[in-house]
C-alpha positions as CSV (number, residue, x, y, z in Angstrom):
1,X,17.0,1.0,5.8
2,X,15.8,4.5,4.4
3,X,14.2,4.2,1.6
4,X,13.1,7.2,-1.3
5,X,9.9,9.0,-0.3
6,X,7.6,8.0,-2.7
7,X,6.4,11.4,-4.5
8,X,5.5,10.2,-8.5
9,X,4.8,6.7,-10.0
10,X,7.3,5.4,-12.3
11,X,4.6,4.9,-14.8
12,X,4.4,8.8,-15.2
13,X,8.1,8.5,-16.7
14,X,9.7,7.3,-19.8
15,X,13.4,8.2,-19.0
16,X,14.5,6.7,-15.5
17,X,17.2,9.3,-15.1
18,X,14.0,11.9,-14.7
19,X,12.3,9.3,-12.5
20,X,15.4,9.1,-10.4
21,X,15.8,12.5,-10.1
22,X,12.4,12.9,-8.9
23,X,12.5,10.0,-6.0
24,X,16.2,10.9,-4.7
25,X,15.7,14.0,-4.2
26,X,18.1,16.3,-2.9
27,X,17.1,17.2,0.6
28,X,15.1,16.2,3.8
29,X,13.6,12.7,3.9
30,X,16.0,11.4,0.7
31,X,18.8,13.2,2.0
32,X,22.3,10.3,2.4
33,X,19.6,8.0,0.0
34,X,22.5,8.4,-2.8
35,X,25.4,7.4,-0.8
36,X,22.8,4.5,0.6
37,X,22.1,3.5,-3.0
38,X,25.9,3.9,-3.8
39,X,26.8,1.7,-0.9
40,X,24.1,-1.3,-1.3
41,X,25.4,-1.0,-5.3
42,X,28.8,-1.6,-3.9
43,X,29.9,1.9,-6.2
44,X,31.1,5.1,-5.2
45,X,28.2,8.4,-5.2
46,X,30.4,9.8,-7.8
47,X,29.0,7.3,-10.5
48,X,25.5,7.7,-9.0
49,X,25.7,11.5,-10.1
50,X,27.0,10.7,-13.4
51,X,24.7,8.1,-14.2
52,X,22.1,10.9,-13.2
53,X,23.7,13.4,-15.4
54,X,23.7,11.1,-18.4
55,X,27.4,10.2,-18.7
56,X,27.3,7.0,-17.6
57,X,23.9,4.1,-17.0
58,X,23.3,2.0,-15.0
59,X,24.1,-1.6,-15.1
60,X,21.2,-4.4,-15.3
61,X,22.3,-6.4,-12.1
62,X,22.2,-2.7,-10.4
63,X,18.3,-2.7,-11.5
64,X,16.8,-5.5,-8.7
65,X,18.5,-3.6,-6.1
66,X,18.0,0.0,-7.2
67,X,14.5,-1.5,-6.9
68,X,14.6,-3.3,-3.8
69,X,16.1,-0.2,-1.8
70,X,12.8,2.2,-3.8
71,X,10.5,-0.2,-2.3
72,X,9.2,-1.4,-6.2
73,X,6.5,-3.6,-6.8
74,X,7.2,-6.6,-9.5
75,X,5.2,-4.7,-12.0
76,X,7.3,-1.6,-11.2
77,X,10.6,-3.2,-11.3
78,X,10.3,-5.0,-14.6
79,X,9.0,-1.6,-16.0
80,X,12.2,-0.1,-14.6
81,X,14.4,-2.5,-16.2
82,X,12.4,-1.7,-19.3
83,X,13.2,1.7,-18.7
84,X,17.1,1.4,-18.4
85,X,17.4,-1.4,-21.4
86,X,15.8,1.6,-23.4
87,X,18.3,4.3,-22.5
88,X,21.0,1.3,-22.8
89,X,19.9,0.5,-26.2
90,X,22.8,0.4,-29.1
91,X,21.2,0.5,-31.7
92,X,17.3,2.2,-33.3
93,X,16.3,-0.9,-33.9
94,X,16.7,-2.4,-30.1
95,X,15.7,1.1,-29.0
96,X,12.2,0.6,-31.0
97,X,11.9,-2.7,-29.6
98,X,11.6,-1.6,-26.0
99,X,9.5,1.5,-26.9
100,X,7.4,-0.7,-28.0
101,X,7.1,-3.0,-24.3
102,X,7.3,0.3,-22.6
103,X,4.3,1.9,-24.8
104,X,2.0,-1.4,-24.3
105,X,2.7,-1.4,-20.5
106,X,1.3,1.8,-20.0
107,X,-1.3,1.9,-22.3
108,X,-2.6,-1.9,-20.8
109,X,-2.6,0.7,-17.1
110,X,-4.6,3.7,-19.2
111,X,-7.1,1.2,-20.4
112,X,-7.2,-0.5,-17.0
113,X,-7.8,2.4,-15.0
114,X,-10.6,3.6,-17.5
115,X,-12.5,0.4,-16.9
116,X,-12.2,0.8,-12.4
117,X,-13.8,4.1,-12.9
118,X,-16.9,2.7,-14.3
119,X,-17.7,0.4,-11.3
120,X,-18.8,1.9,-7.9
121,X,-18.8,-2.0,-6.0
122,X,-16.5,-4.3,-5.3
123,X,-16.2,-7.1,-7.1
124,X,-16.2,-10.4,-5.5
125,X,-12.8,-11.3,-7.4
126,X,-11.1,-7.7,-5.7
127,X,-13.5,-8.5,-2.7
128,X,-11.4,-11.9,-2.2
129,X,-7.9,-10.4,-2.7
130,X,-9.2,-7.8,-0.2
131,X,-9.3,-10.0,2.4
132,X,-6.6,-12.5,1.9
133,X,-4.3,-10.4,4.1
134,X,-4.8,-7.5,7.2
135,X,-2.6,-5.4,5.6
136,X,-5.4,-4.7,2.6
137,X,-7.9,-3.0,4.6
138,X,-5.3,-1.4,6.9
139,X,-3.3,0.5,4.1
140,X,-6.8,1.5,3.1
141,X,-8.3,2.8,6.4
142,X,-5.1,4.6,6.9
143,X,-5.5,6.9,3.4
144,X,-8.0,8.3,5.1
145,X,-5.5,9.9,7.2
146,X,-4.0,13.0,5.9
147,X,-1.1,11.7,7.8
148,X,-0.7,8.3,5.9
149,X,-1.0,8.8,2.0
150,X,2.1,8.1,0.9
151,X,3.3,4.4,0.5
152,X,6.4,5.4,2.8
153,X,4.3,6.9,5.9
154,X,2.2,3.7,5.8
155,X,4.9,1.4,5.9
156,X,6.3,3.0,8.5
157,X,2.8,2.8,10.4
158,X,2.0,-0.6,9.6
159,X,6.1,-1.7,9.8
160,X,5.9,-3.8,6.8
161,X,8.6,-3.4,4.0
162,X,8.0,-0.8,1.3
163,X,7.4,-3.2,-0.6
164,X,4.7,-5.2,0.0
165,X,2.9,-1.7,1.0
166,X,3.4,-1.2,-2.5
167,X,2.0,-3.9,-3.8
168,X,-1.1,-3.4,-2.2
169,X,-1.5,0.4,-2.8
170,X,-1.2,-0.7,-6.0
171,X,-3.5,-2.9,-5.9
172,X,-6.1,-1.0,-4.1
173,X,-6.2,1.4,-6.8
174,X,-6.3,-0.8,-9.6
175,X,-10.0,-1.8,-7.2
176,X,-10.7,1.5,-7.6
177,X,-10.8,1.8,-3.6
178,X,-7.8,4.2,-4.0
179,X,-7.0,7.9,-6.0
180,X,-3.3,8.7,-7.0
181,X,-2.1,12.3,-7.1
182,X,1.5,12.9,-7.1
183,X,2.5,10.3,-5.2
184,X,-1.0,10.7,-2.8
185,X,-3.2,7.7,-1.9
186,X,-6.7,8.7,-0.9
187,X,-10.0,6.9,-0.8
188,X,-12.6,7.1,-3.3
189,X,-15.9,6.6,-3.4
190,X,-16.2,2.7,-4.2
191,X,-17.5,1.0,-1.8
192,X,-17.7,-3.1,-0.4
193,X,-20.4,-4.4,0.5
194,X,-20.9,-7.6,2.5
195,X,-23.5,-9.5,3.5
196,X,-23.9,-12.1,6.7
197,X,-23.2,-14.7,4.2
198,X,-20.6,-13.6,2.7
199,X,-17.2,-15.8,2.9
200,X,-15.5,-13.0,3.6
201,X,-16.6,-12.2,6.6
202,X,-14.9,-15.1,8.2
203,X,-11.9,-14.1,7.0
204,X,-12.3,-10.4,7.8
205,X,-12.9,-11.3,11.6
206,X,-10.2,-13.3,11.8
207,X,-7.4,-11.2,10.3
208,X,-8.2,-8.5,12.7
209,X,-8.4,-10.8,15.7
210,X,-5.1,-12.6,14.8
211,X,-3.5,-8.9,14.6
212,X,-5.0,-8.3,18.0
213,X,-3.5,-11.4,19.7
214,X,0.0,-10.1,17.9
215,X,-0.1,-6.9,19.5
216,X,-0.6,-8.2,22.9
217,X,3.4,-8.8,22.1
218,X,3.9,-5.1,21.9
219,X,0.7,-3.2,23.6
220,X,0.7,0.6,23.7
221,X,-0.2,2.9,26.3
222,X,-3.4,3.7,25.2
223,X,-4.8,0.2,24.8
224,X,-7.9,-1.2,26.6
225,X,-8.6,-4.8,26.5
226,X,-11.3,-6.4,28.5
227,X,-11.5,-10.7,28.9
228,X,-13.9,-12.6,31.0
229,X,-15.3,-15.9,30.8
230,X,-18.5,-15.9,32.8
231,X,-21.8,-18.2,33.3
232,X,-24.8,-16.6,32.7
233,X,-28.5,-17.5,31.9
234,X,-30.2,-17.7,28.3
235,X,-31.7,-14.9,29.5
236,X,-28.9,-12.7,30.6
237,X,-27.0,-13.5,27.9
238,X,-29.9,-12.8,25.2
239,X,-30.2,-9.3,27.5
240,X,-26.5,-8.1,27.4
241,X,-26.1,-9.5,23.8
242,X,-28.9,-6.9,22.9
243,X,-27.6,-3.7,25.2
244,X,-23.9,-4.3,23.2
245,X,-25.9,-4.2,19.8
246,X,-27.9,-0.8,21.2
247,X,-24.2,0.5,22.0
248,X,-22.7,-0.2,18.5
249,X,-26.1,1.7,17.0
250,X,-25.3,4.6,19.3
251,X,-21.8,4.5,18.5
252,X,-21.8,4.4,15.0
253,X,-22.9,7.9,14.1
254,X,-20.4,9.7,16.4
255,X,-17.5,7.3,14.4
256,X,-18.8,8.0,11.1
257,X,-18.6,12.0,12.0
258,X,-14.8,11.9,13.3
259,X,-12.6,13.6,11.6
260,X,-9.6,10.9,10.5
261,X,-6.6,10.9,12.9
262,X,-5.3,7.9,13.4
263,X,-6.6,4.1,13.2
264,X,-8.1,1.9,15.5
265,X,-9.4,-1.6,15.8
266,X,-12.8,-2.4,17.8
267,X,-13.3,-5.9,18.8
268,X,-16.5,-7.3,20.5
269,X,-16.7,-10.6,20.9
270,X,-19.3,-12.1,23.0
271,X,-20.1,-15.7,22.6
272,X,-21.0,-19.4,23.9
273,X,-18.2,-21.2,24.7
């Protein structure tokens, strides 16, 4: 399903005809996105322009699906709803009631984002949400890309829905791990530190190695994958243990200098059986 490239937030709106306007779009990636949205609203494209224009609204049932087919995260789509029971509103007094919800939504996000700037580590609450699922430190790996910093190009890349990409951008920047700029994703600064001891390190291994054993399902041209159960002395084993760790060393400051094309997943594993 196409879905609206994602070029503002929502939360940089107060009219959702404006917001609208801005993720349709008129031409390239969005172009057929009205008919699309016309279709899955079971409506003709006529009413989606005059909604646009401001003769006509939208109804609330239309809202979970308008938001579904933009790819919204909950937070997004309740604000969204918020957003069309405010131009809906018939009467100054119901219209002043959800100016209100709309006003303390985005001024909870203001003071929000003013308190992730003034932390440069993880936290070990945002460190444990990072890696409940692979997707987290996928999404953002792949902002680094100039490629992949919009929520659309990395749910492409990763094929997950819009959606839960979403949700984790989002996240990610409320960690402070992520920078938004019209609709750009790119990493900051902030940085996560763990330690051998960390629980999280158990969980980071085995994210990645469970996405490696799901992409044996659909391997690429490119791939290299070694496996070999062998016997070996204490010895031996101490020996090659220690030239792999000399290769990582080496290894590291040629990875750090690369310049950020596309992403990759190393996996050594090298252990007693």
């Amino acid at each position: 399903m196409k879905v609206a490239q994602d070029k503002s937030s929502i939360f940089d709106f107060k009219e959702y005809r404006k917001y609208l306007e801005t993720r349709l779009g008129t031409s390239g990636e969005t172009r057929g996105l009205r008919s699309l949205m016309a279709s899955r609203l079971n409506t003709k494209p006529a009413f989606i322009s005059q909604v646009l224009s401001g003769k006509n609204d939208f109804a609330l049932e239309h809202c979970p699906l308008i938001s579904e087919i933009l790819g919204h995260t909950s937070d997004e789509a309740h604000y969204f709803i918020l957003l069309v029971l405010y131009a809906r509103a018939g009467s100054k007094l119901l219209e002043e009631h959800f100016k209100l919800q709309i006003d303390e939504i985005l001024v909870k996000r203001r003071n929000l984002l003013e308190r992730i700037k003034s932390t440069d580590v993880l936290n070990k609450t945002d460190q444990a949400l990072y890696y409940s699922q692979w997707h987290y430190s996928a999404i953002h790996l792949l902002t680094s890309i100039p490629e992949f910093q919009s929520k659309t190009a990395i749910a492409r890349r990763v094929n997950l829905s819009l959606t839960i990409v979403s949700e984790a951008v989002n996240e990610l920047v409320k960690m402070g791990l992520l920078s938004e700029k019209s609709g750009k994703y790119q990493m900051t600064s902030k940085r996560i530190l763990l330690n051998k001891s960390s629980p999280w390190i158990t969980q980071m291994h085995t994210h990645y190695r469970l996405r490696s054993i799901h992409k044996l399902t659909e391997p690429m041209k490119d791939d290299f994958r070694y496996s070999l159960g062998v016997s070996l002395s204490k010895k031996d084993f101490e020996s090659i243990r220690e030239k792999l760790l000399r290769l990582l060393e080496e290894l590291d400051p040629q990875m750090r200098a690369s310049s950020e094309e596309e992403a990759y997943c190393l996996l050594v594993d090298f252990f007693q059986m």
